[in-house]
N, C-alpha and C positions, 0 to 999 in steps of 0.2 A: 504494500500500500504506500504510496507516495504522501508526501507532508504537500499540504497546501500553502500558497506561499501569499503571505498578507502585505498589505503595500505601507509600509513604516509612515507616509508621509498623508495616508488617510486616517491610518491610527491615531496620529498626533492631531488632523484637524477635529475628529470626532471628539476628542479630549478638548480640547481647548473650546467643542462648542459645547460640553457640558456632559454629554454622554456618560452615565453611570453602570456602571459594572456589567449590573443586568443587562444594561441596551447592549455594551460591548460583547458581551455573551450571545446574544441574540443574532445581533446583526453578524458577527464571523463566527456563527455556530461552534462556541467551544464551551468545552465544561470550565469551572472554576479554576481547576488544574491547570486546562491549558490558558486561559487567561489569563494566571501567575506565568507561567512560561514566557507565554510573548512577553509580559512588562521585562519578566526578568532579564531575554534576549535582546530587550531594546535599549536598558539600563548597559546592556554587556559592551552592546557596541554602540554607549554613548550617544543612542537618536534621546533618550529622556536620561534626565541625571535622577539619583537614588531618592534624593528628598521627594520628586515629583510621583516619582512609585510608591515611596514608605508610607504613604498615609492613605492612599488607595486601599479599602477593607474588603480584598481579594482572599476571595475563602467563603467570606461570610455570604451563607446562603439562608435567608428565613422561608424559605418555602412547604417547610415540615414543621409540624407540631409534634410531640410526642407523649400520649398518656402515659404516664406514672402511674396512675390511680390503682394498679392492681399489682404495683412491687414495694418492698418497703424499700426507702431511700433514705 
């Protein structure tokens, strides 16, 4: 299976107009993982510096709820 190759310099304008995680997830279909990957690849070869990554809350996914009600915790 071949890696899809993303355009560094749409990535950046999608950021700069505001585009939040989830959208960037959506619009280049990737999981969380891989939307850590690209910032981290972008960070690597210096298209975004580290501050502009580090505060991006890549990971965090609220889309599950989880009942407890039937374990003790």
């Amino acid at each position: 299976m071949s890696k899809r190759k993303l355009k560094a310099k749409q990535i950046l304008e999608d950021l700069e107009a505001g585009l939040t995680d989830d959208q960037m997830m959506e619009k280049y279909r990737l999981s969380s993982n891989g939307l850590k990957s690209m910032f981290t690849k972008m960070v690597a070869a210096n298209v975004m510096s580290e501050e502009e990554y580090s505060w991006r809350p890549v990971g965090w996914d609220d889309t599950v709820s989880i009942d407890l009600s039937e374990i003790d915790v």
